[in-house]
DRENKESE-113653 format. One record per residue: residue number from 1; residue in three letters; x, y, z of N, C-alpha, C, O in turn. Coordinates in Angstrom, 3 decimals, padded with zeros to 6 digits. Example, Ala and Ser with C-alpha at 12.3 -4.5 7.8 and 13.67 -1.06 7.14 Angstrom:
BEGIN
<1,ALA,<013.190,-005.690,007.800>,<012.300,-004.500,007.800>,<013.200,-003.300,007.800>,<014.236,-003.319,008.465>> <2,SER,<012.850,-002.250,007.080>,<013.670,-001.060,007.140>,<012.900,000.030,007.870>,<013.409,001.138,008.039>> 
This chain:
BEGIN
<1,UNK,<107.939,112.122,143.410>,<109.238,111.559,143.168>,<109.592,111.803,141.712>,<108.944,111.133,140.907>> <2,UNK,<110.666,112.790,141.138>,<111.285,112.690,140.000>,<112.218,111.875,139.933>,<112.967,111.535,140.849>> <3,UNK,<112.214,111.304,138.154>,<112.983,111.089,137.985>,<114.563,111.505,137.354>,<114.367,111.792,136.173>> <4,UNK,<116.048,111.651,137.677>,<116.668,111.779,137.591>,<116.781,112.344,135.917>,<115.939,111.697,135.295>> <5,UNK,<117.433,113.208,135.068>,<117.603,113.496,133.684>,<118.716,112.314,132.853>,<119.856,111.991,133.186>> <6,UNK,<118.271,112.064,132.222>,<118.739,111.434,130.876>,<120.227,112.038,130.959>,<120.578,113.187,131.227>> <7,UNK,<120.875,111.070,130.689>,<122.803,111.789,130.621>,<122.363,111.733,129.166>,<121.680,110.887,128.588>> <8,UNK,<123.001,112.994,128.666>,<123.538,113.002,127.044>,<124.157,111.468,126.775>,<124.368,110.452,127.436>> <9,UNK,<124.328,111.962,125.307>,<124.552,110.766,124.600>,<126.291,110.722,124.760>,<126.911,109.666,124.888>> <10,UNK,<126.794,111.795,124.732>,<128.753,111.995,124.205>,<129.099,111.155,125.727>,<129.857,110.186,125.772>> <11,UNK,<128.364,111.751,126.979>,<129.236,111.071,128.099>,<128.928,110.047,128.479>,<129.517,109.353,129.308>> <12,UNK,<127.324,109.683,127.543>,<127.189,107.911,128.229>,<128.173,107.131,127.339>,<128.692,106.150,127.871>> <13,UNK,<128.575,107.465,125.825>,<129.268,106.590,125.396>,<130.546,106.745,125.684>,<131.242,105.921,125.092>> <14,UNK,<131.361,107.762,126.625>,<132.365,107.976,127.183>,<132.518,106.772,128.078>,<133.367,105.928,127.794>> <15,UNK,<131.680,106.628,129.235>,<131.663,105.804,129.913>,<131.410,104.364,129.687>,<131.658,103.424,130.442>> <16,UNK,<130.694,104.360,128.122>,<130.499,102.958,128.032>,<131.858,102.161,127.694>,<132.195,101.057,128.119>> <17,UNK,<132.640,103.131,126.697>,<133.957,102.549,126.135>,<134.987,102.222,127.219>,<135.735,101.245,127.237>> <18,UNK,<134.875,103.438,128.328>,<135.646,102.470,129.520>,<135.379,101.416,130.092>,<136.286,100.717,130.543>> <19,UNK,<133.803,100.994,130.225>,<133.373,100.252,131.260>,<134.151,099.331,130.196>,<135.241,098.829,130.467>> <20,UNK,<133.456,099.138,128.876>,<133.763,098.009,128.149>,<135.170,097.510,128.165>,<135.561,096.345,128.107>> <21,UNK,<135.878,098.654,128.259>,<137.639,098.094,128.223>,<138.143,097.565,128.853>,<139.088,096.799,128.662>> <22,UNK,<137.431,097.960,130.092>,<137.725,097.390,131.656>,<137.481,095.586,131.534>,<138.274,094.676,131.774>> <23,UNK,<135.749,095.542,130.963>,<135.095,094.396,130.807>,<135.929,093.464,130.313>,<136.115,092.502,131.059>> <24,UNK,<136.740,093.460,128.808>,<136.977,093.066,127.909>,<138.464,092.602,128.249>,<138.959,091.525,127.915>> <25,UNK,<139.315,093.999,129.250>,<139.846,093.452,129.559>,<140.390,092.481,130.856>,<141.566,092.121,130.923>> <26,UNK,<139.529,092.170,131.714>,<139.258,091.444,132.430>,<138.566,089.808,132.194>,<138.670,088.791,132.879>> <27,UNK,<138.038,090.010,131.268>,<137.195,088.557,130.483>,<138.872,088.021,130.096>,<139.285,086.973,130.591>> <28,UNK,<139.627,088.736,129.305>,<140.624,088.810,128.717>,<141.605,087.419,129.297>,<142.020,086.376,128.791>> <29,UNK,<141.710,088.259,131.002>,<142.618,088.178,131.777>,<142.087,086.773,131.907>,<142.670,085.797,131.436>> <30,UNK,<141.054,086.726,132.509>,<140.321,085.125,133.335>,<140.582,084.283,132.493>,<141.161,083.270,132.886>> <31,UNK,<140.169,084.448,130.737>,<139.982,083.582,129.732>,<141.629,082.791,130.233>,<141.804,081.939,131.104>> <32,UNK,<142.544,083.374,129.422>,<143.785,083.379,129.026>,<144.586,083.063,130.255>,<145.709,082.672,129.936>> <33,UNK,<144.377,083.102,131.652>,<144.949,082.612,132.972>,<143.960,081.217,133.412>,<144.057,080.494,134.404>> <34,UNK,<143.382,081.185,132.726>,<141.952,080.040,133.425>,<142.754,078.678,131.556>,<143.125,077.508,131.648>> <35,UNK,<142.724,079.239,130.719>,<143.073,078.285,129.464>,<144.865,077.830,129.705>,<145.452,076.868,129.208>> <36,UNK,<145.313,078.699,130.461>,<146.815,077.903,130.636>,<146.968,076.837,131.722>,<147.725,075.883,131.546>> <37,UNK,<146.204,076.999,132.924>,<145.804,075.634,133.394>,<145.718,074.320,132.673>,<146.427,073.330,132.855>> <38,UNK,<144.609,074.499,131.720>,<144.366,073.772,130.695>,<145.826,073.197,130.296>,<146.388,072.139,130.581>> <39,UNK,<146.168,074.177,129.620>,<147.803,073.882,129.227>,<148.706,072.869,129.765>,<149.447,072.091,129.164>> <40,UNK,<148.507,073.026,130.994>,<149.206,072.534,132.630>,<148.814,071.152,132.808>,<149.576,070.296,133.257>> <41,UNK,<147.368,070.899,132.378>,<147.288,069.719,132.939>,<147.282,068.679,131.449>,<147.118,067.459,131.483>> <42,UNK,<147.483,069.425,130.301>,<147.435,068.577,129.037>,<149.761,068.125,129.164>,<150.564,067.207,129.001>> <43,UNK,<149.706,069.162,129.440>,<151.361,068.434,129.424>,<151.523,067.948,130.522>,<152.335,067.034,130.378>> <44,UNK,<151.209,068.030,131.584>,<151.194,067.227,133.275>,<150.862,065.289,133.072>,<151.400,064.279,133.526>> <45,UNK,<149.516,065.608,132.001>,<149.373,064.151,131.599>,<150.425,063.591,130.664>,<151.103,062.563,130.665>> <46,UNK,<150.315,064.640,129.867>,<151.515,063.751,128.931>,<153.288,063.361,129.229>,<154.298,062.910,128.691>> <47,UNK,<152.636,064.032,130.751>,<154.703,063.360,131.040>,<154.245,062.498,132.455>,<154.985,062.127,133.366>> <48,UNK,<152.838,062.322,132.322>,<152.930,061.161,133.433>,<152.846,061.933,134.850>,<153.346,061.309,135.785>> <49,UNK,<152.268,063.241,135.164>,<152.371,063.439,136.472>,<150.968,064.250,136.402>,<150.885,065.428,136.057>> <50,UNK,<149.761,063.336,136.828>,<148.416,064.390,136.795>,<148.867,065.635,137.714>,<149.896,065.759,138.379>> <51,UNK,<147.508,066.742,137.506>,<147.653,067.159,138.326>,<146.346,067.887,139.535>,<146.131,068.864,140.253>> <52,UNK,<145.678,066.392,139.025>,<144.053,066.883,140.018>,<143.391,067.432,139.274>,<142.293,067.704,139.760>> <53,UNK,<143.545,067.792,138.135>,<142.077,068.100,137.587>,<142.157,068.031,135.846>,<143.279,068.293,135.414>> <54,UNK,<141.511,067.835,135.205>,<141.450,067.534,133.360>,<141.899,068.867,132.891>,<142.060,069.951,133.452>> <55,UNK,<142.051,068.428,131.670>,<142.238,069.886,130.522>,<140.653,070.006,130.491>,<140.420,071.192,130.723>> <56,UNK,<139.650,069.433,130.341>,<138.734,069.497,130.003>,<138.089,070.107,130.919>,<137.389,071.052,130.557>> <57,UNK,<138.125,069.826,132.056>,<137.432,070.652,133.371>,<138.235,072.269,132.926>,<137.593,073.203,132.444>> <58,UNK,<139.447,072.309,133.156>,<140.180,073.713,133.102>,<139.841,074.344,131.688>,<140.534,075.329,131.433>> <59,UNK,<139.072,074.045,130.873>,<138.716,074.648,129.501>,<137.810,075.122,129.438>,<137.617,076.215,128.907>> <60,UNK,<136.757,074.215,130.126>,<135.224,074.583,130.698>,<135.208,075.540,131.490>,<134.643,076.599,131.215>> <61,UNK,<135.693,075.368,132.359>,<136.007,076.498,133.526>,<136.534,077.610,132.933>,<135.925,078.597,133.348>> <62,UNK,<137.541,077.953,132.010>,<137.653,078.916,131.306>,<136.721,079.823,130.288>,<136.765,081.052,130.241>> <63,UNK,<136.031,079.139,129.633>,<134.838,079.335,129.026>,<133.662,079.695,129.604>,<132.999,080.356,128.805>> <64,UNK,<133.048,079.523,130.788>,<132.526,079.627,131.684>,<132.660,080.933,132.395>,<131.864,081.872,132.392>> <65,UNK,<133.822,080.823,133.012>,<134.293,082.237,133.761>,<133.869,083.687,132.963>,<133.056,084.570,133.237>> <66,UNK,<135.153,083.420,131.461>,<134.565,084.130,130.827>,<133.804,084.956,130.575>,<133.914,086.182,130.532>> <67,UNK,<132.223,083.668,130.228>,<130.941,083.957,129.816>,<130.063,084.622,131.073>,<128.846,084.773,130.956>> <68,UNK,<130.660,084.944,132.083>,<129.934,084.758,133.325>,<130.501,086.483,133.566>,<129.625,087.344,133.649>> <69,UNK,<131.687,086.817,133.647>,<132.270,087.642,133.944>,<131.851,088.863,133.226>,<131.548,089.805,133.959>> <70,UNK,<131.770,089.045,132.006>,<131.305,090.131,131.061>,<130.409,090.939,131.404>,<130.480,092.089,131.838>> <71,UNK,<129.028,089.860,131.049>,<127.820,090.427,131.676>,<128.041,091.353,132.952>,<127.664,092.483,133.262>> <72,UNK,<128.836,090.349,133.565>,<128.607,091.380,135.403>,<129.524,092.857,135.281>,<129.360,093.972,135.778>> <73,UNK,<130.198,092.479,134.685>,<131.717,093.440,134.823>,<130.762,095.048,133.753>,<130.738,096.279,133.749>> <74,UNK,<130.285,094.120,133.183>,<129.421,095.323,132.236>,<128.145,096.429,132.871>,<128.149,097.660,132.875>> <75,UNK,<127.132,095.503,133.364>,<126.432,096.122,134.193>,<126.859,096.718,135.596>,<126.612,097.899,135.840>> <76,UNK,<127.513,095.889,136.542>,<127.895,096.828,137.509>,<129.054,097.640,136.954>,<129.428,098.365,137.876>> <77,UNK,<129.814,097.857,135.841>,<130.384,099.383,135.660>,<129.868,100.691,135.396>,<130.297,101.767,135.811>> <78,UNK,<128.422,100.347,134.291>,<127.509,101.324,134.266>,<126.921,101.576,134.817>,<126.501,102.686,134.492>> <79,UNK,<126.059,100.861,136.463>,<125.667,100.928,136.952>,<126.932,101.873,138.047>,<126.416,102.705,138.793>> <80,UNK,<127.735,101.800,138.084>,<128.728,102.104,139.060>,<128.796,103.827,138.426>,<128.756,104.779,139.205>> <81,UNK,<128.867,103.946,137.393>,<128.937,104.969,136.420>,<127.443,106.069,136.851>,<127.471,107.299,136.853>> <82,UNK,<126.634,105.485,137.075>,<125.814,105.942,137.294>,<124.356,106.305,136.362>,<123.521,107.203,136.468>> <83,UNK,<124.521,105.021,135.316>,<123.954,104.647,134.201>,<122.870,103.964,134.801>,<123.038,103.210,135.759>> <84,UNK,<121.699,104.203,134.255>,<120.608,103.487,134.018>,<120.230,102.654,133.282>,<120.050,103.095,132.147>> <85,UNK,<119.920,101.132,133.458>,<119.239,100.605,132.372>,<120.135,100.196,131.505>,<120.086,100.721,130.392>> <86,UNK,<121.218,099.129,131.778>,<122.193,098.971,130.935>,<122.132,097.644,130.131>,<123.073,097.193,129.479>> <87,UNK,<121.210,097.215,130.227>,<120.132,095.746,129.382>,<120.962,095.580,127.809>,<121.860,094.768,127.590>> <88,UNK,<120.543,096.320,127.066>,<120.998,096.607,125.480>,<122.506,096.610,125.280>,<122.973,096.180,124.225>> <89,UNK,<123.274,097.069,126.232>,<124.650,097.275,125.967>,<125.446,095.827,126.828>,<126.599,095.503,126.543>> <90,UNK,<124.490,094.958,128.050>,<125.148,093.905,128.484>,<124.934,092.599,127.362>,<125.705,091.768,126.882>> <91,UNK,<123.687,092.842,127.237>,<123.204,091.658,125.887>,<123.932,091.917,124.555>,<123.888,090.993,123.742>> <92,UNK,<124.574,092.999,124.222>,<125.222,093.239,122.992>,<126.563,092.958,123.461>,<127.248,092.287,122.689>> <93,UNK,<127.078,093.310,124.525>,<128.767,093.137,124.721>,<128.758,091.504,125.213>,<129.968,091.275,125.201>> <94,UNK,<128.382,090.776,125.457>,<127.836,089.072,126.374>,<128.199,088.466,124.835>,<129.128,087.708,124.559>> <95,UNK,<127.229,089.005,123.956>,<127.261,087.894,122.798>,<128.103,088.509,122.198>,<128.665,087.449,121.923>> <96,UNK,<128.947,089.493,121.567>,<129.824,089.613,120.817>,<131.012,089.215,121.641>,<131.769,088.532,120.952>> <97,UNK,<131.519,089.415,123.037>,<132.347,088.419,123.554>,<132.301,087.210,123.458>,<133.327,086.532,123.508>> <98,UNK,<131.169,086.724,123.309>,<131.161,085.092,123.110>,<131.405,084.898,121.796>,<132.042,083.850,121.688>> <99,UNK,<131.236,085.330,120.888>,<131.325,085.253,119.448>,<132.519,085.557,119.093>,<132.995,084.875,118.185>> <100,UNK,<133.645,087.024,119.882>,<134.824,086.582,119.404>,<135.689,085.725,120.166>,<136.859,085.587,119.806>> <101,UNK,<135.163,085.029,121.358>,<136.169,084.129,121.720>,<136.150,082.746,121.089>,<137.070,081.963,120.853>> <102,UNK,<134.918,082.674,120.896>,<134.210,081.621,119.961>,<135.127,081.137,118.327>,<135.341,080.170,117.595>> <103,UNK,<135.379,082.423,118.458>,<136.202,082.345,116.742>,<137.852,082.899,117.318>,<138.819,083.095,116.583>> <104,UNK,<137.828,083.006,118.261>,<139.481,083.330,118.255>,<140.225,082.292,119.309>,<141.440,082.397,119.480>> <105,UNK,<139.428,081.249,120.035>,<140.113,080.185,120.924>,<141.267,079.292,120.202>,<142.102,078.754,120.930>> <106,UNK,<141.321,079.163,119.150>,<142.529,078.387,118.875>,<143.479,078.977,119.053>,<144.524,078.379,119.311>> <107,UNK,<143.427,080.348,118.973>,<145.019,081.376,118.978>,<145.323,080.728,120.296>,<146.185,079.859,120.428>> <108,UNK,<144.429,081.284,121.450>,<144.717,081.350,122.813>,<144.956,079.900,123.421>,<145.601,079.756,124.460>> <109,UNK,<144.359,078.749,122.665>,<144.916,077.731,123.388>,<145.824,076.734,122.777>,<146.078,075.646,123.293>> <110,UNK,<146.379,077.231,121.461>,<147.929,076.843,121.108>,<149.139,077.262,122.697>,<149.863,076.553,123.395>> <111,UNK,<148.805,078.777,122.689>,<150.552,079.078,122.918>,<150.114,080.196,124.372>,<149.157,080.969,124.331>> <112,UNK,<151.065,080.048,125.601>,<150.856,080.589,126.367>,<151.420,082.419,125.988>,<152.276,082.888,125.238>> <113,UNK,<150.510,082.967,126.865>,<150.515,084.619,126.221>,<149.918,085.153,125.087>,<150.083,086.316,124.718>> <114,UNK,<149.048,084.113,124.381>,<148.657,084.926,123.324>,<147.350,085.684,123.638>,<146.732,085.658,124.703>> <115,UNK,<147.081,086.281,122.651>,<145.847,087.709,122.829>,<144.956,086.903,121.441>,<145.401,086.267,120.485>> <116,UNK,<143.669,087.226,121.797>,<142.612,087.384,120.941>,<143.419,088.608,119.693>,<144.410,089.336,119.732>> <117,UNK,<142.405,088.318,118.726>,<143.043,089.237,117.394>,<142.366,090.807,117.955>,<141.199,090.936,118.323>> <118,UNK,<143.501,092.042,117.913>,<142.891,093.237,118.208>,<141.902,093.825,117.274>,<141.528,094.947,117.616>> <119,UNK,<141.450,093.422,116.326>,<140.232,093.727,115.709>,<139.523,093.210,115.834>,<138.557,093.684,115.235>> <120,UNK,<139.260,092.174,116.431>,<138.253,091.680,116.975>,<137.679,092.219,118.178>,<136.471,092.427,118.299>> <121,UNK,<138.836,092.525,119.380>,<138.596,093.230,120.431>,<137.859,094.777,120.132>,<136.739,095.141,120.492>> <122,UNK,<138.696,095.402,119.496>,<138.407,096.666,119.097>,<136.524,096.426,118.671>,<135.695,097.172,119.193>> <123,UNK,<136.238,095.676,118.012>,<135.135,095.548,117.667>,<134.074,095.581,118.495>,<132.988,096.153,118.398>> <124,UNK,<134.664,094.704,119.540>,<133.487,094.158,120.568>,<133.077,095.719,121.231>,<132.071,096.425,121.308>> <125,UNK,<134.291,095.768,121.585>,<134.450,097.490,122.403>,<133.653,098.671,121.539>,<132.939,099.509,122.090>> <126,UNK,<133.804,098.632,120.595>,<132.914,099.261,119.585>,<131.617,099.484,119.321>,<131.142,100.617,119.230>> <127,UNK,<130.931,098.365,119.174>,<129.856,097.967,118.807>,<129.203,097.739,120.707>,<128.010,097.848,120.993>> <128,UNK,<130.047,097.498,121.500>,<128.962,097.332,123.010>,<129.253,098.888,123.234>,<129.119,098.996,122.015>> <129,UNK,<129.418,099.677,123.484>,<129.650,101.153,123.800>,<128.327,101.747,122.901>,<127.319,102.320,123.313>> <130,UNK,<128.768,101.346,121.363>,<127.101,101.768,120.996>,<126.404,101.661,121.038>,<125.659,102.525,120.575>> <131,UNK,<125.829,100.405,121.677>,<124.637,099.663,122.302>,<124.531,100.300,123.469>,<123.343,100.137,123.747>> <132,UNK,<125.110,101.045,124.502>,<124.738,101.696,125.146>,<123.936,103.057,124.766>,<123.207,103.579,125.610>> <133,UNK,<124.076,103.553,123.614>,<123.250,104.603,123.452>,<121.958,104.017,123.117>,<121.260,105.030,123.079>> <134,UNK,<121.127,102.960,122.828>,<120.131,101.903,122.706>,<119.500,102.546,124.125>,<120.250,102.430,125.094>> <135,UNK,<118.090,103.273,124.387>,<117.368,102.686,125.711>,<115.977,102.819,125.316>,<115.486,103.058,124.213>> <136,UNK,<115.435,102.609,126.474>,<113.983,102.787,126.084>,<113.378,104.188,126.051>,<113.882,105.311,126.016>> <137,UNK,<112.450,103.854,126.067>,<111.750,105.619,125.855>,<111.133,105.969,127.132>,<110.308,105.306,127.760>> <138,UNK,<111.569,106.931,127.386>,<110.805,107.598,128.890>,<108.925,106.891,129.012>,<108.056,107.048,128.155>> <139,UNK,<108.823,106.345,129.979>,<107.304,106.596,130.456>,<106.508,107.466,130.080>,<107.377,108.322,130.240>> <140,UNK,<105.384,108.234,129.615>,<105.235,109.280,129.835>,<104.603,109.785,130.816>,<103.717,109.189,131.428>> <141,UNK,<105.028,111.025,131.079>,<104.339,111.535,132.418>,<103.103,111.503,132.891>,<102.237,111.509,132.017>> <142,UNK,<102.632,111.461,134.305>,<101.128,111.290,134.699>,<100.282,112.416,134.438>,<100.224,113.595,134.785>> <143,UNK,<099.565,111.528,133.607>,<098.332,113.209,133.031>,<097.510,113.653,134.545>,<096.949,112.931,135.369>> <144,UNK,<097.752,115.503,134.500>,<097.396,115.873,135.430>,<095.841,115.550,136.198>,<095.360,114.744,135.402>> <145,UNK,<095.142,115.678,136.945>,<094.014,114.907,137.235>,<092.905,116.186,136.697>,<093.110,117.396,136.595>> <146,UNK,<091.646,115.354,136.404>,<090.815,116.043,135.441>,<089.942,116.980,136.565>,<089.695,116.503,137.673>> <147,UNK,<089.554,118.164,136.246>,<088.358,118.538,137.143>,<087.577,118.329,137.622>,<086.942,117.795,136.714>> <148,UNK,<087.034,118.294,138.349>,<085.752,117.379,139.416>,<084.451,118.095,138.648>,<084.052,119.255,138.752>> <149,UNK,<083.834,116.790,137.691>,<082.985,117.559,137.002>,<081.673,117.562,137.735>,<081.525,116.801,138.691>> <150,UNK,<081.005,118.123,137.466>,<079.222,118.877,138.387>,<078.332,117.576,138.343>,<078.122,116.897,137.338>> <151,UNK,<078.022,117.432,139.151>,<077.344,116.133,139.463>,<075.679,116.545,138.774>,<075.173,117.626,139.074>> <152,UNK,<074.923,115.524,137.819>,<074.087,115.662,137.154>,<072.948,116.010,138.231>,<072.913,115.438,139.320>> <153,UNK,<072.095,116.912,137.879>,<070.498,117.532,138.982>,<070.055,116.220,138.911>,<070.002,115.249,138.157>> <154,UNK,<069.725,116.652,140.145>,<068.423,115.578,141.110>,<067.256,115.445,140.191>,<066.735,116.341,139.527>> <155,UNK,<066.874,113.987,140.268>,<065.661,114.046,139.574>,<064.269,114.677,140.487>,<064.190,114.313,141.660>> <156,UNK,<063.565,115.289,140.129>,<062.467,116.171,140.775>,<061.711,114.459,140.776>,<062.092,113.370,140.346>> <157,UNK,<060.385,114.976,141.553>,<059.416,113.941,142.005>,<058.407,114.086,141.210>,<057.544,113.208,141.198>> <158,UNK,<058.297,115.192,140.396>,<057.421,115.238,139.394>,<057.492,114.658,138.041>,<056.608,114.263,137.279>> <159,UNK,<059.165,114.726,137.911>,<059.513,113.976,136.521>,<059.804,112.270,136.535>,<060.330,111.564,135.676>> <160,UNK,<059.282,111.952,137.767>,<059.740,110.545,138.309>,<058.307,109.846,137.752>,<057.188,110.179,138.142>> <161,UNK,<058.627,108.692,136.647>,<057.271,107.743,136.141>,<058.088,106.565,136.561>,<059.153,106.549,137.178>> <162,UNK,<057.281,105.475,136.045>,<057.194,104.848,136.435>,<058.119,103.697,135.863>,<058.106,102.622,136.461>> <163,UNK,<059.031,103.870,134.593>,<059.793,103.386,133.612>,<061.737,104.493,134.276>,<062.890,104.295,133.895>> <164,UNK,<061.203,105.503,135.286>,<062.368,105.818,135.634>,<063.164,105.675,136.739>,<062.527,105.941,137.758>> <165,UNK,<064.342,105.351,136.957>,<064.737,104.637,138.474>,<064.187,105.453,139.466>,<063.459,106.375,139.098>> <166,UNK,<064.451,105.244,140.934>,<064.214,106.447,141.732>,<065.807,106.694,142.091>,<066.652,105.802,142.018>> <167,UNK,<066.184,108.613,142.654>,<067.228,108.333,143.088>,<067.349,108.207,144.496>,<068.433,107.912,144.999>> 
């Protein structure tokens, strides 16, 4: 059983920058449609008409989704891509998404429609695409099998004392 060749480096990071855009922008989408709920039920209370569920549940749940979504959206694209081993580039794009939503949530939960700062995005997209060129190092191959070496002479019956095994 071989294994499959190593994709160059130019078209795995081709593919990583899409997967990631895709990722990023989909986290994007959930964040920012999942935080206006939020929205919904902070003015729903404040005019006196709940509406079944907290800002606080719908914030969590936004945050959550999020954090949940990346990871997957990341690995099954490279995996979909036909990438191997996409560990380094989900753990690098997971936490720098969390880190810029982490630092950019006040934009998004002032005012409906707003976007994370595009340098921040740009970043994430950046820096997880290059983490895809990150892998491990090939196995190395199975050393071929050694020659069947000559089995040591019989001990004679003459050289057999009494301090030597028998065979």
């Amino acid at each position: 059983m071989s294994s499959r060749p190593r994709t160059p480096s130019l078209p795995r990071l081709f593919k990583a920058i899409v997967v990631t855009l895709i990722a990023v922008g989909a986290s994007h989408v959930v964040l920012s449609d999942t935080l206006r709920f939020s929205l919904v039920a902070q003015a729903s209370s404040a005019l006196g008409a709940p509406t079944g569920y907290s800002a606080d549940q719908a914030f969590t749940a936004a945050l959550m989704n999020t954090a949940l979504l990346m990871p997957f959206v990341l690995w099954a694209g490279m995996r979909l891509a036909g990438e191997r081993s996409p560990g380094a580039m989900v753990l690098v794009g997971s936490t720098g998404w969390i880190v810029t939503v982490w630092r950019g949530i006040d934009a998004l939960d002032d005012s409906f429609g707003a976007i994370l700062p595009l340098r921040s995005l740009a970043l994430v997209v950046g820096v997880t695409a290059l983490a895809s060129l990150v892998r491990r190092r090939p196995s190395p191959a199975p050393a071929a099998p050694a020659a069947p070496r000559t089995p040591p002479a019989p001990i004679r019956p003459e050289n057999v004392s009494e301090t030597t095994p028998a065979s």
